[in-house]
C-alpha positions in Angstrom: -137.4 -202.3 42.5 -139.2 -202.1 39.3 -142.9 -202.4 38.8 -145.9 -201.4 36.4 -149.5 -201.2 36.2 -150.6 -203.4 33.2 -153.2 -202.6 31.0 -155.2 -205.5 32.6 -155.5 -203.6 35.6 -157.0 -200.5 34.4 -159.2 -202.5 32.3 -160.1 -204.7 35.0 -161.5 -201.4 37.0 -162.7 -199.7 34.4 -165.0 -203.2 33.4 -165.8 -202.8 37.1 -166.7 -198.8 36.9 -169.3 -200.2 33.9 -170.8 -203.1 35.8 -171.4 -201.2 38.6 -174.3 -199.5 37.3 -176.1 -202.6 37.9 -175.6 -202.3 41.6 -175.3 -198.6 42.3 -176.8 -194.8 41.4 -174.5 -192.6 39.7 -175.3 -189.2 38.4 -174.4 -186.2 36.5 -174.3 -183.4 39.1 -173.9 -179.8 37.3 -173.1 -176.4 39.5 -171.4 -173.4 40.1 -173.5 -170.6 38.8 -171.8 -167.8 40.5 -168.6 -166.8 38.6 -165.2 -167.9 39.4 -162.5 -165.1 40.7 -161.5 -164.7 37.0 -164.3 -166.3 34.9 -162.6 -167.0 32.3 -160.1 -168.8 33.9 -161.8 -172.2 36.4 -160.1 -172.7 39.5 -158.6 -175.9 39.5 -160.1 -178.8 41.4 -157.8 -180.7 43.8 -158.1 -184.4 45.3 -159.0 -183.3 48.8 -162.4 -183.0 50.9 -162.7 -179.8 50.0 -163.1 -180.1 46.8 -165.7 -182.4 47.5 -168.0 -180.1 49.8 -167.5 -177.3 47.5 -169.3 -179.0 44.9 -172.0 -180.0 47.0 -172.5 -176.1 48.2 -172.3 -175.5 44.7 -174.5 -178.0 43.2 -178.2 -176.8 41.4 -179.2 -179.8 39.8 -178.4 -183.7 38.8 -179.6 -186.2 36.5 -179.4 -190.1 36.8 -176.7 -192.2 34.6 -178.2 -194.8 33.4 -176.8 -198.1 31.9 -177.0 -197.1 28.1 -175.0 -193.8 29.1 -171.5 -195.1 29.4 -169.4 -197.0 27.2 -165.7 -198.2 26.9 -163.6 -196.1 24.4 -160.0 -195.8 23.3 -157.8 -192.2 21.9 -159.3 -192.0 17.9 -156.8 -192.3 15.4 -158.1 -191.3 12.2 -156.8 -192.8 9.0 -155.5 -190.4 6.7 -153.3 -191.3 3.5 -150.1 -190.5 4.0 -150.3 -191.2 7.8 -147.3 -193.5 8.9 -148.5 -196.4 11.6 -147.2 -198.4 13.7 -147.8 -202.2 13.6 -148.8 -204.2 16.9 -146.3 -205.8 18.8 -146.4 -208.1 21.9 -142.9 -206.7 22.8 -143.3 -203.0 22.3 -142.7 -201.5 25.8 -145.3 -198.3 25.1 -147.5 -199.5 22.8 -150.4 -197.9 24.4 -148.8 -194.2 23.3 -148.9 -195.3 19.9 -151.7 -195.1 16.6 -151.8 -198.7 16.1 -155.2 -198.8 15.3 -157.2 -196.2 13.3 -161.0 -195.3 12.9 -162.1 -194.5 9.2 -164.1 -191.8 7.8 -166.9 -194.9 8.0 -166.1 -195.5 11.6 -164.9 -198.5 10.7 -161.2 -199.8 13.3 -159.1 -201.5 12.3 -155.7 -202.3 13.8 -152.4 -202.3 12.2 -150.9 -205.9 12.2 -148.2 -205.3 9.6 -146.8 -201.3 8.7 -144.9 -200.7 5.2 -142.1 -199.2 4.4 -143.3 -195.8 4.8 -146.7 -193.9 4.9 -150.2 -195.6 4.8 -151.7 -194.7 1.2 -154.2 -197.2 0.8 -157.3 -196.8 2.5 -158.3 -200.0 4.4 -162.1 -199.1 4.0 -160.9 -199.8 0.2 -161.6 -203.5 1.2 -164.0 -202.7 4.3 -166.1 -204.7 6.5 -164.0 -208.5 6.5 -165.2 -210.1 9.4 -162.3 -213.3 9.2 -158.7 -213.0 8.3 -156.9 -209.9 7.4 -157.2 -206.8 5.2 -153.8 -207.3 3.4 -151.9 -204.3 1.2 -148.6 -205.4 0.9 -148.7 -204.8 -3.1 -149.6 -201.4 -2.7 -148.4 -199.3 0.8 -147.3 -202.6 2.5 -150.0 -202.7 5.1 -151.8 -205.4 6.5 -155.0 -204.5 8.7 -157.4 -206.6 11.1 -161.1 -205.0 10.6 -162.0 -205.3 14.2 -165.9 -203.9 14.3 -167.8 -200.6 12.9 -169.4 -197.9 15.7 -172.6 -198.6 15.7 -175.1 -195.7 14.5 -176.3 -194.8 18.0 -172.8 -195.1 19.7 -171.6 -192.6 16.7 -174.3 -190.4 18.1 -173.9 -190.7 21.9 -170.3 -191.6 22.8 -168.0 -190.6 19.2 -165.8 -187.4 20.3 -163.3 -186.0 18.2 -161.0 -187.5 20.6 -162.2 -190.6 22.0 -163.8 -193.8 20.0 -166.6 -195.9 21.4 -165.6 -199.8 22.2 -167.8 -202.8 23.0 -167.2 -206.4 23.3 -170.6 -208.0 22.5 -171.7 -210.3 25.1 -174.0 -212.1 23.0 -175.4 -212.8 19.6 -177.5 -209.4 18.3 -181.1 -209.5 18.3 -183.0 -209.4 15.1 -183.0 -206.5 12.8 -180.0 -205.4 15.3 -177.6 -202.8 13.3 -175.6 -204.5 10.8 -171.8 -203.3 12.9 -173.1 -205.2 15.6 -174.3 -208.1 13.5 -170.6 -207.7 11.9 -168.7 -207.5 15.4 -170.1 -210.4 16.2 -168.8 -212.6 13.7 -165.3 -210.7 13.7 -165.5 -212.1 17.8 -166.7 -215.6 16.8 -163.7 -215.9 14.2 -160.4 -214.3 15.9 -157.5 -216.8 16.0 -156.5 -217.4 19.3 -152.6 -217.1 19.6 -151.9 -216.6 15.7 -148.9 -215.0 14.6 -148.9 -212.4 11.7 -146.0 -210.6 12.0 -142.4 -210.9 12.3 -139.4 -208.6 13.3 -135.7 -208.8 11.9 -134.0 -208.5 14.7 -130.7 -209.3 12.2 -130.8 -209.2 9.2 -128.1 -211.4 8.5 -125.4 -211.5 5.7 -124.3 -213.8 2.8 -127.7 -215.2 2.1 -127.9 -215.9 -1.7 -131.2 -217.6 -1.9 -134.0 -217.2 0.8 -133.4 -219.1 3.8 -135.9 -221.6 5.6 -138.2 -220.3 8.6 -138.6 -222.7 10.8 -141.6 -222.1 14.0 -140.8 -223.8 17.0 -143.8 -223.5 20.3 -146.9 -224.5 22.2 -149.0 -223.4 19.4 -149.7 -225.1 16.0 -149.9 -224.5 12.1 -147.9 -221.2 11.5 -145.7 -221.1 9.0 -143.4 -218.2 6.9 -141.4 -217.5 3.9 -138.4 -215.4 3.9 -137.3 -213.1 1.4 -133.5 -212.0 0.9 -131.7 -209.0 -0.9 -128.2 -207.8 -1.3 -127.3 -211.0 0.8 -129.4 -210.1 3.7 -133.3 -210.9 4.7 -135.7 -208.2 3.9 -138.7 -209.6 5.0 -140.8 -212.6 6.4 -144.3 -213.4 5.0 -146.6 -215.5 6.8 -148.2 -218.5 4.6 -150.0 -219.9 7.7 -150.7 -217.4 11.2 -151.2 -220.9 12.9 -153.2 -220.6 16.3 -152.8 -221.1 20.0 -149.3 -219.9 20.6 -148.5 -218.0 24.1 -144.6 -218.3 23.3 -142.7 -219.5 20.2 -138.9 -219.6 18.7 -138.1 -219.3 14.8 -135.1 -220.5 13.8 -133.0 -219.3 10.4 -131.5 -221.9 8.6 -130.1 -222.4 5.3 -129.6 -219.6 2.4 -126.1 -219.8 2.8 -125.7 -217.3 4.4 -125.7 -216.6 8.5 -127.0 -214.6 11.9 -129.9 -214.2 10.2 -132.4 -213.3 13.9 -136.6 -213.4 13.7 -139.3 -213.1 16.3 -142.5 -213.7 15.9 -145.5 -211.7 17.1 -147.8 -213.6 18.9 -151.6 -212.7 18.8 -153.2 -212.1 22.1 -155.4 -215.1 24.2 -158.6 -215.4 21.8 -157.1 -213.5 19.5 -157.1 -209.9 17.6 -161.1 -209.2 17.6 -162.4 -211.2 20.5 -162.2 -208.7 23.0 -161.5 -205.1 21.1 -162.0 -203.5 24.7 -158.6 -205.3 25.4 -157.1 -205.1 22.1 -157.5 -201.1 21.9 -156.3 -201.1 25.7 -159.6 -199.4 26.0 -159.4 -198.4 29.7 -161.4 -194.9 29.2 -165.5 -194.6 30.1 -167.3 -192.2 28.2 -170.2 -191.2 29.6 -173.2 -189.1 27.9 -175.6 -187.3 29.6 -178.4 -185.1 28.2 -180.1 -182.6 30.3 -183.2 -181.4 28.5 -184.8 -178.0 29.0 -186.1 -178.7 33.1 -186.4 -181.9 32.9 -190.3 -181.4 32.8 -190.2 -178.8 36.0 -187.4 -181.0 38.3 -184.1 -178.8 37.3 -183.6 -175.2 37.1 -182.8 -174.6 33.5 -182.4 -170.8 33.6 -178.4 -170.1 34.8 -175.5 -171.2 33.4 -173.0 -173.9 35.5 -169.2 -174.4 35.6 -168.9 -177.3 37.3 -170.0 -180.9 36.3 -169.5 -184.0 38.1 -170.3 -187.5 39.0 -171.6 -188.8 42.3 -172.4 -192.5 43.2 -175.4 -193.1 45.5 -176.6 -189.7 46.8 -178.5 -190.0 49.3 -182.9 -188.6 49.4 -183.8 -185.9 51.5 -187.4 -187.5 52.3 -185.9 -191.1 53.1 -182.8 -190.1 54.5 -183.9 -193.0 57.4 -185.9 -195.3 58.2 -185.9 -198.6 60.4 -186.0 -201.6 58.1 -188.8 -203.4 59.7 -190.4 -200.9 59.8 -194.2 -201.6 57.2 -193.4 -200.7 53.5 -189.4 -199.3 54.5 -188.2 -200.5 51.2 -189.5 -200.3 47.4 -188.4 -203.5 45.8 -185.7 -202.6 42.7 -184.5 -199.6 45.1 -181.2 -199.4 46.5 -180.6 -198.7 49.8 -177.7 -197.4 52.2 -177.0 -199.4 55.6 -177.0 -196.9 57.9 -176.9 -199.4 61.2 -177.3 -202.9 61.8 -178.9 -203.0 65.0 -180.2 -206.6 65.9 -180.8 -206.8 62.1 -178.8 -210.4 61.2 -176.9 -211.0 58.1 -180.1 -213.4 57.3 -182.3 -210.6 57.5 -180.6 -208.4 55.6 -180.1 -211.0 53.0 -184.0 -211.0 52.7 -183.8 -207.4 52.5 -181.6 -208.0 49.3 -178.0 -207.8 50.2 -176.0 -210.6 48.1 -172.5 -209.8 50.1 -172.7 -212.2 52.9 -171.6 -210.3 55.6 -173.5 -206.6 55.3 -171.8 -204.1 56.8 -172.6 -200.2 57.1 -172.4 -198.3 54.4 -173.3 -201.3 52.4 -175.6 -200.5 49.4 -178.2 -203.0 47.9 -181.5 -203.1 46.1 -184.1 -204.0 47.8 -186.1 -207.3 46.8 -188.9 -206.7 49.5 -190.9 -204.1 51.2 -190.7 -204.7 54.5 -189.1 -207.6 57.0 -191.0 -208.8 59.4 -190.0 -209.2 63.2 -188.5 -206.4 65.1 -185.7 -205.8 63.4 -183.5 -202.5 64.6 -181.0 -201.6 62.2 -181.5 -198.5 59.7 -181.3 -197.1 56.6 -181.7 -194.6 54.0 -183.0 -195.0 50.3 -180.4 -193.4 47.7 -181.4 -191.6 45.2 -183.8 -192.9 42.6 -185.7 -190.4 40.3 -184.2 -189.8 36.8 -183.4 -185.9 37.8 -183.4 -183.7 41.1 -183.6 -180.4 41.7 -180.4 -179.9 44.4 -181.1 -176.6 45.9 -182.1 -175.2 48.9 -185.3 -173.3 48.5 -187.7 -170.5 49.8 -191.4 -169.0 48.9 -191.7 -165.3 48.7 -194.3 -163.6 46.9 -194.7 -164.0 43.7 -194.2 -161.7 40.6 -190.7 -160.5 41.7 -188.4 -161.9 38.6 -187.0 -158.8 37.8 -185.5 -158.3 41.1 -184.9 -161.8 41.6 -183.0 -162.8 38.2 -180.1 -165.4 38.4 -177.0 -165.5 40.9 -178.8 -162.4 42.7 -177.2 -162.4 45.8 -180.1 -161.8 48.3 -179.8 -161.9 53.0 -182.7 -163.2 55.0 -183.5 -160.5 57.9 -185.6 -159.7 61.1 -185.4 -156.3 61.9 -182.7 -155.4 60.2 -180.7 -158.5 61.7 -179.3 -160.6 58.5 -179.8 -164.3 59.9 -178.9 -165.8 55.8 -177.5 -165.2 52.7 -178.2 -167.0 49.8 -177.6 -166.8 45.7 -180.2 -167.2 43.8 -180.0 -170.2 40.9 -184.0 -169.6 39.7 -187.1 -168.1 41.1 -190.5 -168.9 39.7 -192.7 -165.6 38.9 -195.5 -167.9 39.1 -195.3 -169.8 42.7 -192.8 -167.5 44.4 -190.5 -170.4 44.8 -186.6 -169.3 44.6 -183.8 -172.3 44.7 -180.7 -170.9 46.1 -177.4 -171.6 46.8 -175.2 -171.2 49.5 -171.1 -171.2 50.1 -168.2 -169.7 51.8 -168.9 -166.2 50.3 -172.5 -165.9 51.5 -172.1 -168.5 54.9 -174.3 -171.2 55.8 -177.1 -169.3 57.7 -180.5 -170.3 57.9 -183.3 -169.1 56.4 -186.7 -169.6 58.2 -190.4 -167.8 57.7 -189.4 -165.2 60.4 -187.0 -163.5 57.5 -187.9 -161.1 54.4 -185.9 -161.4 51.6 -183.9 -158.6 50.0 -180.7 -157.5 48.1 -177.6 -158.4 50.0 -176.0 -155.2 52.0 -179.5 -153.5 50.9 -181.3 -151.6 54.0 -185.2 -152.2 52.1 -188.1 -154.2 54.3 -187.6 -156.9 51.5 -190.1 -159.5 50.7 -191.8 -162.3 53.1 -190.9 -165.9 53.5 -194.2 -168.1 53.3 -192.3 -171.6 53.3 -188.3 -173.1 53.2 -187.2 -176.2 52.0 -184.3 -178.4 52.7 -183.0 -179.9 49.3 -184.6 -183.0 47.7 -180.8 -184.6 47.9 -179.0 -184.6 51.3 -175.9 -182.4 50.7 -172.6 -184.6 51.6 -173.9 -187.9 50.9 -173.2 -189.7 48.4 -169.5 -190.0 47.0 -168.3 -187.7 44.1 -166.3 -189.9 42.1 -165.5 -186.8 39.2 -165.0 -183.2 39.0 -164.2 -181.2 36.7 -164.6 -177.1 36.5 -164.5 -175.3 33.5 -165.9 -171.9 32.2 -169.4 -170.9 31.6 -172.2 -172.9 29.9 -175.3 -170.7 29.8 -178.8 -172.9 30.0 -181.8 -171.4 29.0 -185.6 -172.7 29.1 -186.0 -175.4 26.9 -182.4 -176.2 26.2 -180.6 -179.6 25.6 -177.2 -179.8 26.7 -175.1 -182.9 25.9 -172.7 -183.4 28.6 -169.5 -186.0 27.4 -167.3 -187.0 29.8 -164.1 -189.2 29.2 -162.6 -190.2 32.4 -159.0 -192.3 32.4 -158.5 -195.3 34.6 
C-alpha cells in the first residue's frame, strides 16, 4: 500500500502550532549549566520521558513566547547569477526538495514559474516589486518569475536566518503608515489568478512540423491560451498569450504544423492562485520562533552561567497556584488560563462560565478564564498555568550573605546535620547581597532535600559550612507542563546584562 503525508497536512498543524498561542502558554525554557560528559560534544536528546524530566532537573530559567515571536518560514534560496532553478510544477513528485523560489539580496521572493535554458543571469530584483502578473525574462536568461511579497523590516530582524525565510499570509488589509512589503503583499494577495496556467512541458516534442502548430486548451477553467514555436521539425517551446483562470484540470491538444506526436501539459496554478497564500505556495510548514532573554530579566532569571539546553514547553504549570477550588472567592484572574485539574460536581455549564468554549471540559483541559470566581458550591479544581513574561526555575536556599567567591557558578555544594549529608545541589547563581543561591539538582547530585536544619558547604568537604535561613520550592512546578522541543547543544556563556537571541526552526 502506498501513502504520503501532503504538504496540506504539515501546514495544517503547523497553522495550528501558530494559532495556538491564542489559547495556550508556551515558553522558552533554557538549562543545563553543568557540563556535558565531553563538553564539547552534547549528548543527544531522545523522544522518551526521560528526556523530558531531565530537562526539567536541568532547567534555571524560562521566558514567555508571545504571539509576535513566531512566524511561518520556508529553506532560503538566495538568488545568485548563475544559479540554475527549477520552475514550479503541479506534477513534480519532490518539489518541496527543490530551489523553486529564491529570496533576493532585497529580501524580495519570488518564485520561479518558467526556468531557461540554463543558468539564472538576470536578477529578478532588476524589475522588483510587481504586485500583478509576472516578472518575465525570456529575452535575456529565459526566466519568468512571480514577485510574491518582500520581508518586512522587522521580520528581517526577528525571524531572517541564513537558512530559513520568514512567510506570512496577511489576514487583512495593513493599517496606515504599515511597512510598504506589507502594503505590497497585500495587493500581490488581492490580485493572484486563481487556477491560471503559465507554463507548459513538452512531454514530445514531436517531428515533421514545418510551421508552428495550433495549441488548443481544453478544461473547467476559462481564457488561457498559447503559441507554439517549432525548430528542426520539432516544437521547442510553448508561450502563453493568455494564463486564463480557474482551471483545477485541463488537456491541450497539438494540432496542425504538419507535422505529428507533438505531446503538451499544462501547469495549472494552485486554488487562488500563486501569491494568495505564500505560506502554501513556499510549502512553508517550518515555525521560527525568536526569543530574547535580556540581561535578568529585571532580577526574575539568573543571568550569570552559561546553558546547553533550550526548549519549549506549553502551559507550565505555577508553584503558588498549583490548586485551587473554582468556587472558591477570586480562584481565577480573568485573561488567565487555567488547567482542569478535577471536575468534581462542577457542570459543563459552569465551567463554560468559567470560560471553557469546548463543550464538554474534560481534565487537563486548559482555558482562559472570563471570570473570577463562580458562584454556588462548585467542587472541581484547578491550577493557574503560568503567566508572568519570565520565571526564575530553580530551587533555592538563603545562606549568609557575602560568600560569592566560594559560591561561584555550577559549585557543587551538600546540605548537612552533623556531618550527615541530607542534599546536594549545584549551584546556577547566588546573590552576595541577599544570600539567596538557586540551585539545581539531577541524577549526579540526587534529589535530597534541603531544609533550615542543614549548613551548606563544598560537596565531599568535611568544613561546618554555612547556615540555611530559608528554602524555596521553585516558582514553576517541575513536571508540569508539556515540553514540546529540545534541543542540547554546547556552551552559551550569559553574563550580567546580556541579550541573547534564541532562533529556533522547528519542522512539522
Amino acid at each position: 500500500m502506498a501513502a504520503i503525508i501532503t504538504s496540506k497536512f504539515r501546514l495544517d498543524s503547523t497553522n495550528k502550532f501558530v494559532e495556538s498561542l491564542s489559547d495556550n502558554q508556551f515558553y522558552m525554557a533554557l538549562g543545563r549549566p553543568n557540563a556535558w560528559a565531553d563538553d564539547s560534544v552534547p549528548d543527544t536528546p531522545y523522544e522518551n520521558d526521560y528526556a523530558s524530566h531531565t530537562l526539567w532537573e536541568n532547567m534555571f530559567a524560562m521566558k514567555r513566547v508571545d504571539a509576535g515571536d513566531i512566524v511561518h518560514s520556508a529553506p532560503r534560496y538566495l538568488w545568485v547569477s548563475g544559479t540554475t532553478y527549477i520552475e514550479y510544477d503541479d506534477q513534480d513528485t519532490n518539489i518541496e526538495s527543490k530551489k523553486y523560489f529564491v529570496i533576493s539580496a532585497n529580501n524580495n521572493v519570488y518564485m520561479c514559474l518558467k526556468a531557461g535554458a540554463g543558468a539564472s543571469t538576470t536578477n529578478p530584483d532588476d524589475t522588483g516589486v510587481q504586485t500583478s502578473g509576472v516578472i518575465n525574462h525570456s529575452g535575456s536568461d529565459g526566466y519568468i518569475w512571480k514577485y510574491m511579497y518582500t520581508v518586512p523590516t522587522a521580520d528581517v530582524t526577528k525571524f531572517l536566518t541564513s537558512s530559513f525565510i520568514p512567510v506570512r499570509r496577511i489576514a487583512e488589509a495593513p493599517a496606515g503608515g504599515a511597512d510598504t512589503a506589507l502594503t505590497n503583499q497585500w495587493s500581490v494577495q488581492g490580485n493572484a489568478v486563481d487556477g491560471a496556467i503559465y507554463n507548459m512541458k513538452i512531454t514530445n516534442a514531436g517531428t515533421g512540423y514545418t510551421s508552428a502548430p495550433t495549441v488548443t486548451i481544453s478544461g473547467n477553467g476559462s481564457s488561457a491560451t498559447a503559441t507554439a514555436t517549432v525548430s528542426g521539425g520539432a516544437i521547442t517551446g510553448i508561450t502563453m498569450t493568455n494564463v486564463g483562470t480557474g482551471y483545477r484540470h485541463a488537456t491541450v491538444t497539438i494540432t496542425g504544423g504538419s507535422g505529428s506526436n507533438g505531446a503538451v501539459r499544462p501547469v495549472i496554478g494552485p486554488i487562488g492562485g500563486f501569491g494568495k497564500d505564500p505560506t502554501n505556495d513556499l510549502r512553508a510548514h517550518y515555525v521560527t520562533v525568536n526569543t530574547v532573554f535580556t540581561g535578568d530579566e529585571s532580577g526574575t532569571i539568573p543571568d550569570s552561567n552559561d546553558f546547553r539546553q533550550i526548549a519549549v514547553v506549553k502551559n507550565p504549570i505555577e508553584k503558588a497556584n498549583e490548586s485551587a477550588t473554582i468556587s472558591a472567592t477570586n480562584s481565577m484572574v480573568v485573561g488567565n488560563f487555567y488547567k482542569i485539574l478535577t471536575k468534581g460536581n462542577t457542570t459543563d455549564a459552569n465551567f463554560a462560565t468559567a470560560g471553557s468554549t469546548s463543550g464538554n471540559p474534560v481534565v487537563g483541559e486548559i482555558f482562559k478564564a472570563i471570570a473570577t470566581t463562580l458562584s454556588g458550591s462548585s467542587t472541581g479544581t484547578i491550577a493557574q498555568v503560568a503567566e508572568a513574561s519570565a520565571y526564575n526555575t530553580c530551587k533555592s536556599v538563603t545562606i549568609p550573605a557575602s560568600l560569592a567567591s566560594t559560591y561561584v557558578a555550577d559549585f557543587a555544594f551538600e546540605g548537612h546535620t552533623s556531618g550527615t549529608v541530607g542534599a546536594k545541589g549545584i549551584v546556577v547563581e547566588y546573590n552576595n547581597t541577599s544570600g539567596v543561591l538557586h540551585y539545581i539538582q539531577n541524577e549526579t547530585t540526587g534529589f535530597g532535600t534541603f531544609t533550615t536544619s542543614h549548613l551548606t558547604r563544598a560537596t565531599g568537604s568535611s568544613g561546618a559550612g554555612n547556615q540555611i535561613s530559608a528554602v524555596a520550592a521553585p516558582l514553576i512546578n517541575h513536571h508540569q507542563g508539556d515540553v514540546m522541543f529540545v534541543e542540547n547543544r554546547t556552551a552559551t556563556t550569559r553574563g550580567t546584562g546580556q541579550v541573547e537571541t534564541i532562533r529556533l526552526v522547528i519542522a512539522f
